[in-house]
DSSP file (Angstrom, degrees, kcal/mol; ACC not computed):
  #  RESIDUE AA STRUCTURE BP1 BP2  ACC     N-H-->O    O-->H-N    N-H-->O    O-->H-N    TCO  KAPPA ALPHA  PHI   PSI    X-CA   Y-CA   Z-CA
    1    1 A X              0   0    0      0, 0.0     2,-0.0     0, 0.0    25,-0.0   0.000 360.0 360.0 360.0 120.1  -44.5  -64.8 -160.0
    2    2 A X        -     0   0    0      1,-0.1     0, 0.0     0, 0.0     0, 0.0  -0.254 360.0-119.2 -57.2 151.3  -42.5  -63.9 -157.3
    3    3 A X        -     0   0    0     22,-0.1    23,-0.5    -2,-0.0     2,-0.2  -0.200  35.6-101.3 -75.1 179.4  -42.8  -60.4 -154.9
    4    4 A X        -     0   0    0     21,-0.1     2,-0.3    19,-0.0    21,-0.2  -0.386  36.4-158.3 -54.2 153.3  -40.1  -57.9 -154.6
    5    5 A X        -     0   0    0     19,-0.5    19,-2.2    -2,-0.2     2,-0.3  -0.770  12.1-138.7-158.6 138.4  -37.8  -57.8 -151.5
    6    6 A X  E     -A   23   0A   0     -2,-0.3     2,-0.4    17,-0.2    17,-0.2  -0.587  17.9-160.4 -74.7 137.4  -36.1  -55.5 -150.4
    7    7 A X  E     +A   22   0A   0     15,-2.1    15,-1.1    -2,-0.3     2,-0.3  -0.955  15.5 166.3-119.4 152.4  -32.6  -56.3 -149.1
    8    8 A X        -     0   0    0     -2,-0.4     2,-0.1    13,-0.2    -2,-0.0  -0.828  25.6-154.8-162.4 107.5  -30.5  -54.3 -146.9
    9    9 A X  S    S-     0   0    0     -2,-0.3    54,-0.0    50,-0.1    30,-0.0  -0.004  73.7 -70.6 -60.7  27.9  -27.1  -55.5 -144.8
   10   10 A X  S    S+     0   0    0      1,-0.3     2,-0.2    -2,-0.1    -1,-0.1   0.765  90.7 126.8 108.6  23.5  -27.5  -52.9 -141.9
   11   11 A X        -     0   0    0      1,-0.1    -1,-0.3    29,-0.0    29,-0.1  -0.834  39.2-162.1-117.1-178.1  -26.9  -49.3 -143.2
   12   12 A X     >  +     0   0    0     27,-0.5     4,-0.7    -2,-0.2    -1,-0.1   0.186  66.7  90.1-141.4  -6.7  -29.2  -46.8 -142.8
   13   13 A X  H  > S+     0   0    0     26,-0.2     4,-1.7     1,-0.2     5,-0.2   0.873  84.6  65.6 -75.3 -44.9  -28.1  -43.8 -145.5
   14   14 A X  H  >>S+     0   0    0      2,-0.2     5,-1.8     1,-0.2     4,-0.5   0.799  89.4  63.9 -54.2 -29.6  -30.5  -45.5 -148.2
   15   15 A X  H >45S+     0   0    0      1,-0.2     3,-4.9     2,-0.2    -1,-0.2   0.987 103.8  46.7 -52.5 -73.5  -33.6  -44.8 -146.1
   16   16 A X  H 3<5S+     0   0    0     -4,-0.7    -2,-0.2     1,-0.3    -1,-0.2   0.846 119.3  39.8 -48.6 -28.1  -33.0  -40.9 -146.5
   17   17 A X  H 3<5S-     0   0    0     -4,-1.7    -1,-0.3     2,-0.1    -2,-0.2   0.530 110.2-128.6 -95.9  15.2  -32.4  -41.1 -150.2
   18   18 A X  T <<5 +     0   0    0     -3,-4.9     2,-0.3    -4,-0.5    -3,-0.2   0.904  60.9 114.2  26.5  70.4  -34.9  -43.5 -150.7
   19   19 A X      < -     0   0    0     -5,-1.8     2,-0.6    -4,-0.1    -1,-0.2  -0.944  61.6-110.2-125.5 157.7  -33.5  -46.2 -152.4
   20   20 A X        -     0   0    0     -2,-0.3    12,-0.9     1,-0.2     3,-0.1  -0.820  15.1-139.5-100.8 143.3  -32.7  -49.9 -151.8
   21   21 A X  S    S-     0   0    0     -2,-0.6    11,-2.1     1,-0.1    -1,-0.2   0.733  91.9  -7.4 -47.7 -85.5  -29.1  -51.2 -151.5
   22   22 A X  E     -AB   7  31A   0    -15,-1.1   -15,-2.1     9,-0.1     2,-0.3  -0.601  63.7-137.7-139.7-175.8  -30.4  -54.1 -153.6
   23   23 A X  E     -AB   6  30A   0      7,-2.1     7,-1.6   -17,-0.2     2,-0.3  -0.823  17.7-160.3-135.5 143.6  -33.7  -55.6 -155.1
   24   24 A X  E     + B   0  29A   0    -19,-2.2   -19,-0.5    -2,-0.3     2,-0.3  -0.979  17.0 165.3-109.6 119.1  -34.5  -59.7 -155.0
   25   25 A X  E >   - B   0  28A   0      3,-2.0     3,-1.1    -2,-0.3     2,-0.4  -0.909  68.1 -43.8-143.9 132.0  -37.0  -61.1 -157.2
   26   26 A X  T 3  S-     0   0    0    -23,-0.5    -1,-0.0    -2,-0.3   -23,-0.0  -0.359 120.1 -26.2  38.4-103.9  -36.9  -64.5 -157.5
   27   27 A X  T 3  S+     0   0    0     -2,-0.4     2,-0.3   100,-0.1    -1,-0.2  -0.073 116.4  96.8-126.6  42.2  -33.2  -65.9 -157.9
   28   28 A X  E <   -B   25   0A   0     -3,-1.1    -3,-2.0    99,-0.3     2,-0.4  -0.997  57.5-157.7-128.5 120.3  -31.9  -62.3 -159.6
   29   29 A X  E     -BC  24 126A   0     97,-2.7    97,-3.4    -2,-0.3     2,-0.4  -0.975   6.2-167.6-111.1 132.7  -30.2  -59.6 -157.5
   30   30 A X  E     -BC  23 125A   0     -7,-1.6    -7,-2.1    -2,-0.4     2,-0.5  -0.894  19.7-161.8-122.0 132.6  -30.2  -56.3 -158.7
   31   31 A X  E     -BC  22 124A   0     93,-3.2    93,-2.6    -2,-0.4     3,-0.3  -0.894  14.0-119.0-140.8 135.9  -27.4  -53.9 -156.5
   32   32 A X  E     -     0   0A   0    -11,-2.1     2,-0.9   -12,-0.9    92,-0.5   0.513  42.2 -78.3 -37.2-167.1  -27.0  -50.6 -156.1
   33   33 A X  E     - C   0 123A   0     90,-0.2     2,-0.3   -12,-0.1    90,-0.3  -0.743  54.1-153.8 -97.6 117.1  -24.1  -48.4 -156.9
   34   34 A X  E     - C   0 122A   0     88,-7.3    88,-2.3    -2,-0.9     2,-0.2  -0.560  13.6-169.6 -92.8 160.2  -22.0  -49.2 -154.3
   35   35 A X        -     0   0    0     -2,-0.3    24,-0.2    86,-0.2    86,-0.1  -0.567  49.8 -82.6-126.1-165.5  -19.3  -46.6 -153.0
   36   36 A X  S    S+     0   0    0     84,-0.4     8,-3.1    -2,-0.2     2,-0.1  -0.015  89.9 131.0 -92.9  21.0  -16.3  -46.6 -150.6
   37   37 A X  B     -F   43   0B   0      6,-0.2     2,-0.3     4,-0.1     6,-0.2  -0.408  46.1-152.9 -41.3 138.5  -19.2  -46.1 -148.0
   38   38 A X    >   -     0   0    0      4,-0.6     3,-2.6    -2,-0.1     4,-0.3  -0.636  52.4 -74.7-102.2-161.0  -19.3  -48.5 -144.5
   39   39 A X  T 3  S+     0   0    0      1,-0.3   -27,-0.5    -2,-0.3   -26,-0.2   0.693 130.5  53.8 -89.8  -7.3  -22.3  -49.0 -143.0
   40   40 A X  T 3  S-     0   0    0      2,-0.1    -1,-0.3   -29,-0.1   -29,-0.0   0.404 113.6-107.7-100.1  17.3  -22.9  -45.4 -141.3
   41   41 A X  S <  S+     0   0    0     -3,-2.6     2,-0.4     1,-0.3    -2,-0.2   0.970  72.0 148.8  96.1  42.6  -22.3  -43.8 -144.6
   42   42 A X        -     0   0    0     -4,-0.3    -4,-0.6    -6,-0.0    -1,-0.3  -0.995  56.2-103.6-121.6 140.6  -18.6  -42.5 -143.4
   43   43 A X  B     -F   37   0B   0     -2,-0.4     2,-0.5    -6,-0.2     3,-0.2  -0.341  30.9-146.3 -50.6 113.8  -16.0  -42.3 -146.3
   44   44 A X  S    S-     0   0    0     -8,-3.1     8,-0.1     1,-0.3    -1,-0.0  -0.907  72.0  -8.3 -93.9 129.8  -13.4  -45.2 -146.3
   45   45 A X  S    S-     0   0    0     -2,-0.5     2,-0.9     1,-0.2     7,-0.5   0.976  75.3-149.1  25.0  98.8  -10.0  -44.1 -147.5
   46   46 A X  S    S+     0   0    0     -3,-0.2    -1,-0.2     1,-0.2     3,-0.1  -0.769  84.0  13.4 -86.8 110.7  -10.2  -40.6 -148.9
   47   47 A X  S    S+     0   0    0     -2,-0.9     2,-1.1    70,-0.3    -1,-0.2  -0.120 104.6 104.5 124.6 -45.3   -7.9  -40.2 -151.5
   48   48 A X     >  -     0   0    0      1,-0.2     4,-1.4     2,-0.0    -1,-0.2  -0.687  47.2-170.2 -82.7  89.0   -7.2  -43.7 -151.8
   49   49 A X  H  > S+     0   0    0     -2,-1.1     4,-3.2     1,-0.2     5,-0.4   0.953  84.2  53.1 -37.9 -71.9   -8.7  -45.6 -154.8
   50   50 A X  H  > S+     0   0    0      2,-0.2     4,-1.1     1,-0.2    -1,-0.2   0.827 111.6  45.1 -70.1 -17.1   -8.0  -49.2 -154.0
   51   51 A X  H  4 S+     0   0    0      1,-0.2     5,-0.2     2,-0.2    -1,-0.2   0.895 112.3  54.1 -64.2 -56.3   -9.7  -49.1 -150.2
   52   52 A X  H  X S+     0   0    0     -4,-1.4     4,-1.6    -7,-0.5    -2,-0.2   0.802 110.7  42.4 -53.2 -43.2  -12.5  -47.3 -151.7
   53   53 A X  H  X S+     0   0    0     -4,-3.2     4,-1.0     2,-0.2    -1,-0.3   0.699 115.3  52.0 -81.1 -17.5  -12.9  -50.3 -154.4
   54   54 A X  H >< S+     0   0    0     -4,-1.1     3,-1.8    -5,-0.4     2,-0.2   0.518 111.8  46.2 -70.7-110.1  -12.4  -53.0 -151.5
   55   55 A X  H 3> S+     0   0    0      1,-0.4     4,-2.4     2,-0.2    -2,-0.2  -0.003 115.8  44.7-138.1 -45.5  -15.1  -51.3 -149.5
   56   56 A X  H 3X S+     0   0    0     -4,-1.6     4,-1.8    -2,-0.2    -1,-0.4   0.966 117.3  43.5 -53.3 -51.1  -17.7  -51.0 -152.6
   57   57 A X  H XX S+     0   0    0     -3,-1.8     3,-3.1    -4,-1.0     4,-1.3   0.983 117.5  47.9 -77.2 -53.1  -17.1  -54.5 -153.8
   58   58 A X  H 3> S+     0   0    0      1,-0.3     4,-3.4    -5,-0.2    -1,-0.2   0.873 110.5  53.0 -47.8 -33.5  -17.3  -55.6 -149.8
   59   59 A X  H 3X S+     0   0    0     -4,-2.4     4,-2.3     2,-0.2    -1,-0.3   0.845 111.9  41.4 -45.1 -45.9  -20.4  -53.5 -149.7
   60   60 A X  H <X S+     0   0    0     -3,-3.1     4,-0.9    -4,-1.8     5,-0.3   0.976 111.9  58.1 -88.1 -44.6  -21.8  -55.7 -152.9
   61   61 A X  H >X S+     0   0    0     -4,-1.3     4,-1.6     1,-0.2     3,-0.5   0.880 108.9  42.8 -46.9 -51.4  -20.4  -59.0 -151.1
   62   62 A X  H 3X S+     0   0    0     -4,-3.4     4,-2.4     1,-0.2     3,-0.5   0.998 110.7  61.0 -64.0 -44.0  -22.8  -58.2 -147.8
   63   63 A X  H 3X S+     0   0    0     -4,-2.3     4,-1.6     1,-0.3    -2,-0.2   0.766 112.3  31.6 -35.1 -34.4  -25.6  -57.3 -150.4
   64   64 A X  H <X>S+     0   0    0     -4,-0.9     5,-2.5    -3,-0.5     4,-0.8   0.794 121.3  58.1-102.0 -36.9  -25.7  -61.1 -152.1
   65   65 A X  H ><5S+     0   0    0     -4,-1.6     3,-3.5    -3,-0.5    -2,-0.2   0.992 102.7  48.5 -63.2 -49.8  -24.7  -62.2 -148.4
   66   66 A X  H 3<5S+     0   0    0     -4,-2.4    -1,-0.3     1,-0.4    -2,-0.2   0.855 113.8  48.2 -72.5 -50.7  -27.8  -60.6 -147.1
   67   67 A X  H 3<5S-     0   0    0     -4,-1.6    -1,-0.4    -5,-0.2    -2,-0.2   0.320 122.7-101.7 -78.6  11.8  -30.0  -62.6 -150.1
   68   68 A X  T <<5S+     0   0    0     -3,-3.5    -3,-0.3    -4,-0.8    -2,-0.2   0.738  90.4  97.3 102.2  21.3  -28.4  -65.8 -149.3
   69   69 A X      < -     0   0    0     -5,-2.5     2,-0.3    -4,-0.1    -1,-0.2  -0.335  61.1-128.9-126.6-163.8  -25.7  -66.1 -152.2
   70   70 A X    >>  -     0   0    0     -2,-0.1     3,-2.9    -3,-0.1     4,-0.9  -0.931  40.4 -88.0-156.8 170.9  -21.9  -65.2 -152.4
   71   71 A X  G >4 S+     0   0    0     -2,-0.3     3,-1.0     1,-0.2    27,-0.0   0.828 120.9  77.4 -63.1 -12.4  -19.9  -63.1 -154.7
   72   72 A X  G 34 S+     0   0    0      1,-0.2    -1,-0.2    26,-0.0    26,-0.0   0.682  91.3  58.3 -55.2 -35.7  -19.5  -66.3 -156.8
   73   73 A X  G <4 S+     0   0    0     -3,-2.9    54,-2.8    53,-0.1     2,-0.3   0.768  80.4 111.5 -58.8 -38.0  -23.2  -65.4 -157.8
   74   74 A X  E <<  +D  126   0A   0     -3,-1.0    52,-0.2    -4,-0.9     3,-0.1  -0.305  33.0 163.5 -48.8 110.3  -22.1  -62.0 -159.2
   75   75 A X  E     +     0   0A   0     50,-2.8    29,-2.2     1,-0.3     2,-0.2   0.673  54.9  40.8-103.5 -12.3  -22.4  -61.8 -162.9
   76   76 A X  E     -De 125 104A   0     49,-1.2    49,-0.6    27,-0.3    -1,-0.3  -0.934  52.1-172.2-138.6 105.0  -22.3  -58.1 -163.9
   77   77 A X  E     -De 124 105A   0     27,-3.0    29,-1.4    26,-0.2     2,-0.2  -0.720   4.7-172.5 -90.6 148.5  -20.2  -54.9 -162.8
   78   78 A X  E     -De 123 106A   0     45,-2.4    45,-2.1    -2,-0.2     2,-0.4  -0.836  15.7-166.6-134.5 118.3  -20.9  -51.5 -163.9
   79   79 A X  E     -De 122 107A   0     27,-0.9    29,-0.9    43,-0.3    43,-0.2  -0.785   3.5-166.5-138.2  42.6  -18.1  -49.7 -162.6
   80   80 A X  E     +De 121 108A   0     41,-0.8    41,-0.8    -2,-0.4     2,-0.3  -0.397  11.0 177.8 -91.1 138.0  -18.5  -45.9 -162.7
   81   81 A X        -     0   0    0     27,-2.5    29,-0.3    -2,-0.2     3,-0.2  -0.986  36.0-145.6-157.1 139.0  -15.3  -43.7 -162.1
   82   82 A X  S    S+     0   0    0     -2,-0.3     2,-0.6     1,-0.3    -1,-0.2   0.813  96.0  48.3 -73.4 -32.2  -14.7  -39.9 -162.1
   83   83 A X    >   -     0   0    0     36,-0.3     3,-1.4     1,-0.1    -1,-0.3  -0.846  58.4-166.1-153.8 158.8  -11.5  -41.0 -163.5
   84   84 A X  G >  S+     0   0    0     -2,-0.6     3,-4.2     1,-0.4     4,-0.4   0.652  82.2  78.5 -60.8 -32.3  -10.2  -43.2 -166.1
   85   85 A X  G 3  S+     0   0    0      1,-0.4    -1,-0.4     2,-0.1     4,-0.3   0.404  91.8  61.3 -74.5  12.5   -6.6  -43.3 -165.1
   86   86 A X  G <>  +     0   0    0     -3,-1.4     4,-1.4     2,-0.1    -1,-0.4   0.232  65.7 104.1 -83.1  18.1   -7.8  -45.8 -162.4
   87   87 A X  H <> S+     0   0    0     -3,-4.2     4,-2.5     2,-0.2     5,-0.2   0.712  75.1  55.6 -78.0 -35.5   -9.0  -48.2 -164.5
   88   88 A X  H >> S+     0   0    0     -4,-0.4     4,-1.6     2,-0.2     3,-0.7   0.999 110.1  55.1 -60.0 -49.7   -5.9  -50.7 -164.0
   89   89 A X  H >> S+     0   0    0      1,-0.3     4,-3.9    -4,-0.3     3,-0.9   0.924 104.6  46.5   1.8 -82.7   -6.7  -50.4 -160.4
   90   90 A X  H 3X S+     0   0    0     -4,-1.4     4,-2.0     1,-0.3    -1,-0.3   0.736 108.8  50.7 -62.9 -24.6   -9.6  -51.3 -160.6
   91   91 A X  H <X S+     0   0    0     -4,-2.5     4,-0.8    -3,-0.7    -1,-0.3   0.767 110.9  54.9 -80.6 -32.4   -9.1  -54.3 -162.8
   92   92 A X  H <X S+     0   0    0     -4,-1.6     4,-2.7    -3,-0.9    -2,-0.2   0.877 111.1  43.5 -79.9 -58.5   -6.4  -55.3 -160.4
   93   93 A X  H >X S+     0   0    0     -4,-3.9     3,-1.2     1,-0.2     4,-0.9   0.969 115.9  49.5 -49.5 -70.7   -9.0  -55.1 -157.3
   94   94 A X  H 3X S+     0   0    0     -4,-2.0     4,-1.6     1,-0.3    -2,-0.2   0.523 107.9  51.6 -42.3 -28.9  -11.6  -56.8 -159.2
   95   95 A X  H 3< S+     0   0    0     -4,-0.8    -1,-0.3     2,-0.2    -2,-0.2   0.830 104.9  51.5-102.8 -53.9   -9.6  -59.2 -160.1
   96   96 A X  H << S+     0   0    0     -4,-2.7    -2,-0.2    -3,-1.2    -3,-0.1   0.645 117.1  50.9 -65.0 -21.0   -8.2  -60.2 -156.1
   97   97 A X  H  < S+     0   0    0     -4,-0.9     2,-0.3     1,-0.2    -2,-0.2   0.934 106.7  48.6-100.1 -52.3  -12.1  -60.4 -155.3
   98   98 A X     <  -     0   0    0     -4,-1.6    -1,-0.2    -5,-0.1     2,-0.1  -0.746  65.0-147.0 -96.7 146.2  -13.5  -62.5 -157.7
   99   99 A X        -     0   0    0     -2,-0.3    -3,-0.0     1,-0.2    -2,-0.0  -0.417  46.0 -37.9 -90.7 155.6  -12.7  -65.8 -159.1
  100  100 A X  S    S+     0   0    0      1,-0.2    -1,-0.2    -2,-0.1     3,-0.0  -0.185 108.3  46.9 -76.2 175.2  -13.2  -67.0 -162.5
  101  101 A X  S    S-     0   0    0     -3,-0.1    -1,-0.2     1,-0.0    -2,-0.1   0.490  90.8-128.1 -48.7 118.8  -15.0  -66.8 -164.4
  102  102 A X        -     0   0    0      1,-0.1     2,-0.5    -4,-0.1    -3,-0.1   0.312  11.8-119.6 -15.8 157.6  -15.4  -63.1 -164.3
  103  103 A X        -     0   0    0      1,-0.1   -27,-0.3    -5,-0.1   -26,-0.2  -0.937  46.2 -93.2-107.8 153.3  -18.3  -61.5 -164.0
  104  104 A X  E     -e   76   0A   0    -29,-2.2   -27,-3.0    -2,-0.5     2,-0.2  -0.060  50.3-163.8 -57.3 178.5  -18.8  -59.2 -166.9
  105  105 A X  E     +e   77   0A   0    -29,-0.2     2,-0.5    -3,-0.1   -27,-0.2  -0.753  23.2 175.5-155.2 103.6  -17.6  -55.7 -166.5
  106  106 A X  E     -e   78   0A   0    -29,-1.4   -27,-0.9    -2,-0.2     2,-0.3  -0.982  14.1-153.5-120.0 133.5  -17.8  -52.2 -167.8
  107  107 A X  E     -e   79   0A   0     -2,-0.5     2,-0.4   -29,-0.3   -27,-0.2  -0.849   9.6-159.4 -96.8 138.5  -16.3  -48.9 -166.6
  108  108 A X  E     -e   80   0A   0    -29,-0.9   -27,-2.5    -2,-0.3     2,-0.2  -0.903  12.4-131.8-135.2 128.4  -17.7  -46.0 -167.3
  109  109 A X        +     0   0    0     -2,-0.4     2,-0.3   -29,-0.2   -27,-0.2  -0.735  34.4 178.3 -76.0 141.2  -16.1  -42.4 -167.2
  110  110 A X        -     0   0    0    -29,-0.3   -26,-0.1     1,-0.3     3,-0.1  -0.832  38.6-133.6-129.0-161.1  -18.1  -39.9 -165.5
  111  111 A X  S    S-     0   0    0      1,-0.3     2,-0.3    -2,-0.3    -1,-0.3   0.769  87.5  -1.5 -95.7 -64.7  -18.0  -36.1 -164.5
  112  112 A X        -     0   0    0    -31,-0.1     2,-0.3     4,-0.0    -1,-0.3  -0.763  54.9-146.8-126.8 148.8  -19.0  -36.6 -160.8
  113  113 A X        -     0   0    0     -2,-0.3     5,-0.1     5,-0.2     4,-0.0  -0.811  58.1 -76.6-107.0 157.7  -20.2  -39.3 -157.9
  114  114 A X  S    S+     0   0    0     -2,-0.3     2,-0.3     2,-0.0     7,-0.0   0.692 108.7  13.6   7.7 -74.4  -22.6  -38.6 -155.3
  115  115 A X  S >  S-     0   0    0      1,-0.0     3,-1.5    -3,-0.0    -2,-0.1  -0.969  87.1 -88.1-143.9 148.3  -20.1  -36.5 -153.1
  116  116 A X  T 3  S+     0   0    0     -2,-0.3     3,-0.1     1,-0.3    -2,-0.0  -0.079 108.1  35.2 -69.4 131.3  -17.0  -35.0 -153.2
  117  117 A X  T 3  S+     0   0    0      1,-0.4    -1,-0.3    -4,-0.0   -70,-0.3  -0.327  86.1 113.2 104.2 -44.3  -14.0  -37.6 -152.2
  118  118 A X    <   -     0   0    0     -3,-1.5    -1,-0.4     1,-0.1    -5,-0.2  -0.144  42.0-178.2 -65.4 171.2  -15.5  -40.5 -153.7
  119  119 A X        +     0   0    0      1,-0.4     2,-0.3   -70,-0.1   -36,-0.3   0.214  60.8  16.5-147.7  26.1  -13.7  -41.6 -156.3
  120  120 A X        -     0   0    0    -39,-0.1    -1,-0.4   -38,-0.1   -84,-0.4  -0.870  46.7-165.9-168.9 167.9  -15.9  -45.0 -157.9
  121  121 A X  E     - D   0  80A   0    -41,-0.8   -41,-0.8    -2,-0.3     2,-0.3  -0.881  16.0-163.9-149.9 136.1  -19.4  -46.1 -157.4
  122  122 A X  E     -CD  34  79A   0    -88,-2.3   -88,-7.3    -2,-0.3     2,-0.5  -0.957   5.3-158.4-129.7 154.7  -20.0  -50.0 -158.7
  123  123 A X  E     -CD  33  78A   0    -45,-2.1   -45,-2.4    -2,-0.3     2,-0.2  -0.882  19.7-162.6-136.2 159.3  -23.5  -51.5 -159.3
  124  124 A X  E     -CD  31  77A   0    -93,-2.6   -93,-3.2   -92,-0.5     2,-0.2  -0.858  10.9-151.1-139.9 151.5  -23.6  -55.3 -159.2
  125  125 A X  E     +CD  30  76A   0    -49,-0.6   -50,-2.8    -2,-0.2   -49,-1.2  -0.857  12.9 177.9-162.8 166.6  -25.8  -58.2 -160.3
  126  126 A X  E     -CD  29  74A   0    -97,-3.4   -97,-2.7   -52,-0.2     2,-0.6  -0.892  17.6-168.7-143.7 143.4  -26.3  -61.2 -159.2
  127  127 A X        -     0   0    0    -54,-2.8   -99,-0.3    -2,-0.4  -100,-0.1  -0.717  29.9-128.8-134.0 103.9  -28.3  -64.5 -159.7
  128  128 A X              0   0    0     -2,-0.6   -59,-0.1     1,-0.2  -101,-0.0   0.267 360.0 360.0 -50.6 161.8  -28.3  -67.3 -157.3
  129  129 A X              0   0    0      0, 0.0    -1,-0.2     0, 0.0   -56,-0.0   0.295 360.0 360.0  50.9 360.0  -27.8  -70.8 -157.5
């Protein structure tokens, strides 16, 4: 059986909330919910939907980088967003980042993310080779 590993591309906000960006065990990456974060945990395009979903999915793209893979590994989104009416968006983003076959995908309505401004959080996974 293989250990846990931790993975981390460089940021430094997941220590205080004690989490890991993403989890490796054997050839399966499990990644957080990524936001419109860079890697000091400053808001990229406030207000702006589509930065903030390039900057999550580029976020899950260093994640898979960081365990040796590419987004071509990504098999699963979960998508969560405070609101709906960005859903085309988002399909349109998702769409400009990954290549087919898709990875599955679900969006999720919620009342609130983390912190005021964001406006998605995406969780990823991914299984190498």
């Amino acid at each position: 059986m293989s250990p846990k590993e931790e993975i981390n591309y460089g940021t430094t906000y997941n220590q205080a909330f004690k989490y890991s960006q993403a989890i490796k065990k054997g050839q399966i990456i499990t990644i957080s919910g990524q936001v419109g974060w860079d890697k000091e945990g400053k808001l990229v395009g406030r207000g702006d939907f589509r930065a903030q979903a390039e900057q999550a999915i580029q976020n899950i793209k260093a994640c898979v980088e960081a365990a040796g893979g590419t987004l071509d590994d990504v098999v699963d989104l979960l998508s969560f967003l405070p609101d709906m009416r960005y859903v085309e968006e988002l399909v349109e983003v998702v769409g400009k980042q990954f290549k087919e076959p898709y990875p599955s995908h679900t969006a999720v309505g919620v009342t609130a993310l983390a912190e005021p401004g964001l406006l998605l959080e995406m969780r990823a996974i991914a299984v190498l080779g």
